[in-house]
C-alpha positions in Angstrom: 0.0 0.0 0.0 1.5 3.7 -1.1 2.0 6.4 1.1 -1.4 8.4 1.3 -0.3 10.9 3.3 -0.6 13.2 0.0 -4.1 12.7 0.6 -4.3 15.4 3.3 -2.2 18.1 0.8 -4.6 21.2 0.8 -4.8 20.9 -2.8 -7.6 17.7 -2.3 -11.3 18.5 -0.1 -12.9 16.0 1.3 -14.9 14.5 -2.5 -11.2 13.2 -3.2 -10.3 11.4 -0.3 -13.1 8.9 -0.4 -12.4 8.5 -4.3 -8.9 7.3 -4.1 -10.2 4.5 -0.8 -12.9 3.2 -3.0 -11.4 3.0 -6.0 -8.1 1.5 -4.1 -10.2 -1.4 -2.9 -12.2 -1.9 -6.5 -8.9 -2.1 -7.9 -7.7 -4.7 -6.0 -10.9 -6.6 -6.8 -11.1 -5.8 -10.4 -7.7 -5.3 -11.7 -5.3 -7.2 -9.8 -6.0 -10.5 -10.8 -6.1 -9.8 -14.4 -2.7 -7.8 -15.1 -1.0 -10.9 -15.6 -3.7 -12.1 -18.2 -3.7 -8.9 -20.5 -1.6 -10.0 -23.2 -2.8 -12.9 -24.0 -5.6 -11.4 -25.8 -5.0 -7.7 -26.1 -8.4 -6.3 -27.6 -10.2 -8.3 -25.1 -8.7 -7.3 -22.2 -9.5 -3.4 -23.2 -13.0 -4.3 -23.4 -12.9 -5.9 -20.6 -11.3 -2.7 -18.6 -13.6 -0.5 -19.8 -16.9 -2.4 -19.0 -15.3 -2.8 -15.5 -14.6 0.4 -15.3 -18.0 1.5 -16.7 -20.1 -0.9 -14.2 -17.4 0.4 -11.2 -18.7 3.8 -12.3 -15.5 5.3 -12.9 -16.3 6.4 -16.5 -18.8 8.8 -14.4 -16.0 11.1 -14.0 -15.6 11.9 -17.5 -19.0 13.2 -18.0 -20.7 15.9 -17.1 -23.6 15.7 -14.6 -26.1 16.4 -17.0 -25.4 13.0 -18.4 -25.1 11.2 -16.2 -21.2 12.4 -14.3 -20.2 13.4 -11.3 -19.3 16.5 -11.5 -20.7 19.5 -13.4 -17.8 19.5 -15.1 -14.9 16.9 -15.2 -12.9 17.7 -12.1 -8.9 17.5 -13.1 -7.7 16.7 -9.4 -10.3 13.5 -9.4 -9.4 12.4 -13.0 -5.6 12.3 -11.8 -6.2 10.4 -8.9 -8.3 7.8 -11.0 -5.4 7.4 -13.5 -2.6 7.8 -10.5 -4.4 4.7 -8.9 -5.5 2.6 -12.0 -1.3 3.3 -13.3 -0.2 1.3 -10.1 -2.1 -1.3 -10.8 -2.3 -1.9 -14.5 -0.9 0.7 -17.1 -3.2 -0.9 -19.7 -6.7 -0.6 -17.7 -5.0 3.4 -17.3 -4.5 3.4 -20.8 -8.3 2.3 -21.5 -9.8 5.2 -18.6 -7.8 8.0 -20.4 -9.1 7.1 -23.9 -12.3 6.9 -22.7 -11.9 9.9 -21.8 -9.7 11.5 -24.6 -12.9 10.4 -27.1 -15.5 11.7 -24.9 -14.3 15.1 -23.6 -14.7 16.9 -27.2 -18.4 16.1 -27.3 -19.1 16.8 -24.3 -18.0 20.3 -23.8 -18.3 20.8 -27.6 -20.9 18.5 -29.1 -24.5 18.5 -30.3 -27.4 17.9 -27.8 -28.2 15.0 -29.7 -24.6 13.3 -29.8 -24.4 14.0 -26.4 -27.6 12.3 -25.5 -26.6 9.4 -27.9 -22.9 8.6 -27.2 -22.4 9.9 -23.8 -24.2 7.5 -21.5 -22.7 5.0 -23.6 -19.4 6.0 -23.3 -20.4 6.2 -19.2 -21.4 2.7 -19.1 -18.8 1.2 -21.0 -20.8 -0.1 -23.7 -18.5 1.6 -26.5 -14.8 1.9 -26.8 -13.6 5.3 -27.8 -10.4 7.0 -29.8 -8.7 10.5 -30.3 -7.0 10.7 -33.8 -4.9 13.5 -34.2 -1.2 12.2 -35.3 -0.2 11.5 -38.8 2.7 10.0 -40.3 4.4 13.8 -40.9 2.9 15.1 -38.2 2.5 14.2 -34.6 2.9 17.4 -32.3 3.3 20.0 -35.2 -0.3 19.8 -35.9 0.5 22.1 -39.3 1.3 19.4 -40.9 -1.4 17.8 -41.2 -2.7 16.4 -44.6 -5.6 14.9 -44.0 -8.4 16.3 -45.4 -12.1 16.8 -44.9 -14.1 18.6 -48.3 -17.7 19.3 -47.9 -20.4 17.6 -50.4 -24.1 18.7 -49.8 -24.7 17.1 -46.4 -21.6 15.1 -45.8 -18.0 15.4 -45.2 -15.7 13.3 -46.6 -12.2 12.3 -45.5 -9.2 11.0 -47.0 -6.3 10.7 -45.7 -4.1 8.7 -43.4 -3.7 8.6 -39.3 -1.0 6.9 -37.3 0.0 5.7 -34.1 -3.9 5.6 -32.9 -4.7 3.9 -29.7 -7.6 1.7 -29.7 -7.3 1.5 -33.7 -9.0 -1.4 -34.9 -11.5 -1.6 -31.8 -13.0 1.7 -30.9 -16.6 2.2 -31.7 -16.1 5.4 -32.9 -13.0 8.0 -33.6 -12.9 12.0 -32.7 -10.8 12.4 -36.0 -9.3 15.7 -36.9 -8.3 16.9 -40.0 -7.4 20.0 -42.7 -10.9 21.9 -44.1 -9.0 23.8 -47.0 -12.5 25.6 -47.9 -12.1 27.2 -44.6 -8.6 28.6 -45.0 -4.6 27.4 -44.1 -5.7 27.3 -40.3 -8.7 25.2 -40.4 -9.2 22.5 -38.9 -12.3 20.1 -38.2 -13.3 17.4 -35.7 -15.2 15.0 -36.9 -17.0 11.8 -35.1 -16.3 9.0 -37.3 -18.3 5.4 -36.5 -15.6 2.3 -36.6 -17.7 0.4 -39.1 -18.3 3.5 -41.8 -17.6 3.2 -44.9 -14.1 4.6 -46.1 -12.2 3.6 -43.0 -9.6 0.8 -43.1 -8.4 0.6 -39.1 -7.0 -3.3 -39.4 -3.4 -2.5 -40.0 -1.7 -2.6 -36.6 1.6 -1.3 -34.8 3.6 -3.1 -32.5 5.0 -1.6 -29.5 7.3 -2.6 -26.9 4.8 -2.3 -23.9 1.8 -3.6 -26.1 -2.0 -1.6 -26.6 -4.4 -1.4 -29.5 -2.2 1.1 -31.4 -2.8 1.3 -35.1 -2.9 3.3 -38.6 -6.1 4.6 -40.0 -7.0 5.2 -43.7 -9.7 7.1 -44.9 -10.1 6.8 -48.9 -13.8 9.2 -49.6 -14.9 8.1 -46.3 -17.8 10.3 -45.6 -19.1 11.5 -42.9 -22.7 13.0 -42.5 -22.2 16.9 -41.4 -24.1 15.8 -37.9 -20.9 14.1 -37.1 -19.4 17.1 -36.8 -17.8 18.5 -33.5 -18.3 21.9 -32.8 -17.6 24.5 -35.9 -16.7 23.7 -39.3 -13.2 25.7 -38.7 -12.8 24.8 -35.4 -11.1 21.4 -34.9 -8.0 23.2 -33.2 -10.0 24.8 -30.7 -11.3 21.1 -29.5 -8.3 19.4 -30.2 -6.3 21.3 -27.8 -8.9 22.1 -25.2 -9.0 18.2 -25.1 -5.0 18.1 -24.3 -5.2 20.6 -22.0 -6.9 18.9 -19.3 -5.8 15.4 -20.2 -2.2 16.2 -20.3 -1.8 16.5 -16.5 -3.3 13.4 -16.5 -0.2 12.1 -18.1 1.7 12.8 -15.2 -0.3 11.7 -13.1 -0.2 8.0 -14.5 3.7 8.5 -14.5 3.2 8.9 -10.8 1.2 6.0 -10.5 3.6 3.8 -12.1 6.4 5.9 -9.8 5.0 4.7 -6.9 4.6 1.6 -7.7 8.4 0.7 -8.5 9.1 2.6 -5.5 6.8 0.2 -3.2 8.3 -2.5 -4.8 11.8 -1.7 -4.7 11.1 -0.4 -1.1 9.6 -4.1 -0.2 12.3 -5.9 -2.1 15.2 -4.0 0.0 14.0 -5.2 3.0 14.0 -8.7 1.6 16.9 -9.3 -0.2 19.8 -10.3 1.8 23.7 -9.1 0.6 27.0 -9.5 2.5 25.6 -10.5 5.6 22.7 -7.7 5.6 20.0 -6.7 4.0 19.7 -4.7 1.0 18.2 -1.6 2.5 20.6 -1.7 5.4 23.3 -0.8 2.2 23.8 3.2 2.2 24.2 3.3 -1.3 20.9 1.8 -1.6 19.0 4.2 0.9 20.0 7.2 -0.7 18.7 5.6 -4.3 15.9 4.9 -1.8 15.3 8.4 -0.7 15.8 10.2 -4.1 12.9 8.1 -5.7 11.0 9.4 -2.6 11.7 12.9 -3.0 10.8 12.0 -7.1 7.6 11.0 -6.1 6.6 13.7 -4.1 7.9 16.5 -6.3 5.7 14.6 -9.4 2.4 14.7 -7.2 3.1 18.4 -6.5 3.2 19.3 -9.9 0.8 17.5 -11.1 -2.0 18.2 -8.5 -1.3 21.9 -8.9 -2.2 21.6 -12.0 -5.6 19.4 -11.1 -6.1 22.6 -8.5 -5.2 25.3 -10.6 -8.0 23.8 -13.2 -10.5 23.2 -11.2 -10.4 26.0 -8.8 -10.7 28.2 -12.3 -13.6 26.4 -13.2 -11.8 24.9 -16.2 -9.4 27.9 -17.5 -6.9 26.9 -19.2 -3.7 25.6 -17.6 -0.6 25.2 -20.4 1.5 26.3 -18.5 1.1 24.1 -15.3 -0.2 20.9 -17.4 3.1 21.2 -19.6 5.1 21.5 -16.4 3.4 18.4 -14.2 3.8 16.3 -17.8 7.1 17.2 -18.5 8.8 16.4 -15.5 6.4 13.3 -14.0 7.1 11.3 -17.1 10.9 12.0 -17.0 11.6 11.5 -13.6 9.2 8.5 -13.1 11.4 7.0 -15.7 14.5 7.5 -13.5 12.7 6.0 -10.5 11.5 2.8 -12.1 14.9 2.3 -13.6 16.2 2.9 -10.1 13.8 0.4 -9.3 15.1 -1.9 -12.4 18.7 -1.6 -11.0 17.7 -2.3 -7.2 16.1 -6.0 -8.1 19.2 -6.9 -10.3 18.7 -9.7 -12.8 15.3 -10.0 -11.4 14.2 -6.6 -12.4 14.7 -7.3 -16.1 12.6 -10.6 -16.3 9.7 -10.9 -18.4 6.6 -10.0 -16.5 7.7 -8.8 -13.2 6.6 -5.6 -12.1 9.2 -3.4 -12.2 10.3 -4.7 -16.1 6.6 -3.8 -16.9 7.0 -0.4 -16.2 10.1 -0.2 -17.2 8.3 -0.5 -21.1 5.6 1.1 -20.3 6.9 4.2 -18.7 9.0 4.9 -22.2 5.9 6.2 -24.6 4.7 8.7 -21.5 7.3 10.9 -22.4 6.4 10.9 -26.2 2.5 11.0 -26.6 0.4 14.2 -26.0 3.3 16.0 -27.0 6.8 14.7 -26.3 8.9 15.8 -23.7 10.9 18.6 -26.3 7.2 20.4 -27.2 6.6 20.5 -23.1 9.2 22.0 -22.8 8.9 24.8 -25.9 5.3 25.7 -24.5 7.1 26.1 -20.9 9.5 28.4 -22.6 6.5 29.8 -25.0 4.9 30.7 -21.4 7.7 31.9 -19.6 8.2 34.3 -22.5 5.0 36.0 -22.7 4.4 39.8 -22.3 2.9 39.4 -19.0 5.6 37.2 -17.8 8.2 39.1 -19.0 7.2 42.3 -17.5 6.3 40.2 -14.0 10.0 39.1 -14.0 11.0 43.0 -14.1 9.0 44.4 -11.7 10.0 45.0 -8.3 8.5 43.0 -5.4 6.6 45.5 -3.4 7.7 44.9 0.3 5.8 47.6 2.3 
């Protein structure tokens, strides 16, 4: 069991604490005994996850109350505990939440009464799997680049074009797919709900990766798309494509904290176990301090990343690039260090094929490159710092009567 002692940080009131017990005890129920089962049949595991997590009532807080959520709005600080706790347990049943909640969040705050009414309690109960498709072969974060295109015809749209490294490709229900609207200009952008059995799409070709999910390529040849599949306004894909990332991003960090903790409970457990020269392995200086900076990681990751959650939330969902870049940046880097830490603590035992610490050691490697690699955090940090306002904050005085 991890230290909860974060629990009591002023940055939580007393909705959170509650959340992180239950779902702690679901997860032991629910998830536990099925991590070492995932692989063996990828796609049905998700499935699995997300109907769990649907009938747990977890999906809840990804939707608004007036369908069925939690909150009147999603609240950051409880979607990062979610994915903090879920990470420790299984990385892949974290990976199912956030996409449920990466496909659901741009119709929610920007969809059609009557998508909302359809998909939404859906998505809630876990009755559909969903999917964010964004990336492209030439062009992942530099969203510019992107050549997939979306021409009007009467009452449809249709797409062609190709998107890459897609999670749940080949078994989400439907995809919030964005792509170029050259009628509307350089700039503009639309998203556009597209069904996984429509016409047009191709999502069976697969990619491989070292810690395995549903990841795939989709190809759109004249797919079309009736115009009330489309997300908010014809023009204004950007605008939900990056509202979207701006609350899930923290989230990010917060499942590299998860998976922080968890190498740190493990290695932690494992020190007191293991016996060398006479002693055991924690008794070994060298191997307290290695214990005490993966602590210190830890804490300084939750920090950052429930600011953020409380920064959001307590500005009734204003935007937060700066702190969300921040909290994503430097959880999924130094939860890297701690797992290897964790790695290099269990020896030859830490690099075998299914032990804990070796799964995250694969998993923890794609944090640091999805919803914008570490390099683009750390431009729009930079970007921020840079700003008028900042600027001129930096050369003001501190007024100290």
């Amino acid at each position: 069991m991890p230290d909860t002692t974060y629990l009591t940080w002023p940055f939580f009131d007393e909705s959170h604490r509650p959340l992180a017990t239950d779902l702690e005890a679901w997860c032991v129920r629910e998830i536990a005994p099925r991590v070492e089962h995932e692989e063996a049949d990828l796609d049905a595991a998700c499935r699995d996850y997300v109907r769990r997590l649907g009938a747990g009532g977890w999906l809840a807080y990804l939707m608004p109350a007036a369908h069925g959520g939690v909150f009147a709005q999603p609240d950051l600080r409880s979607l990062c505990l979610i994915r903090e706790t879920l990470g420790r347990y299984s990385p892949l049943a974290d990976f199912c939440f956030a996409l449920q909640g990466l496909g659901s969040f741009p119709i929610s705050r920007f969809g059609t009464p009557e998508q909302q009414s359809h998909w939404l309690p859906r998505v809630r109960s876990g009755e559909v799997v969903t999917a964010f498709a964004i990336s492209e072969p030439d062009g992942g974060s530099d969203v510019a680049a992107m050549t997939t295109s979306a021409e009007r015809e009467g009452d449809d749209w249709v797409l062609s074009g190709t998107k890459t490294w897609i999670s749940n490709a080949g078994i989400a229900d439907y995809y919030v797919v964005f792509a170029r609207w050259p009628e509307g200009g350089e700039k503009s952008f639309v998203a556009l709900l597209v069904e996984g059995d429509r016409p047009g799409l191709d999502a069976s070709e697969r990619i491989e990766v070292m810690a395995p999910h549903p990841i795939g390529t989709l190809h759109f040849r004249d797919c079309r798309v009736p115009n009330g599949n489309l997300i908010g306004e014809p023009g204004g894909g950007l605008k939900v494509a990056l509202a979207t990332l701006d609350l899930f991003r923290s989230t990010v960090g917060a499942a590299a904290l998860g998976y922080a903790r968890r190498a740190l409970d493990e290695a932690a457990a494992w020190s007191q176990t293991r016996r060398t020269y006479g002693k055991s392995l924690s008794e070994h200086q060298m191997t307290r301090a290695k214990l005490a900076d993966m602590a210190v990681a830890v804490d300084a990751m939750a920090l950052l990343v429930y600011r953020a959650g409380w920064v959001y939330d307590l500005g009734a969902g204003r935007r937060v690039t700066r702190e969300a870049a921040m909290a994503k940046l430097f959880a999924t880097e130094a939860a890297s260090r701690v797992i290897d830490d964790a790695v290099q603590l269990f020896g030859g035992r830490g690099v075998m094929k299914g032990h804990p610490v070796e799964r995250l050691y694969r998993e923890i490697r794609a944090l640091r490159i999805y919803e914008g690699a570490s390099e683009i955090q750390k431009i729009i940090i930079a970007n921020q710092v840079l700003t008028p306002e900042a600027a001129r904050a930096a050369r003001t005085p501190p007024d100290n009567t």
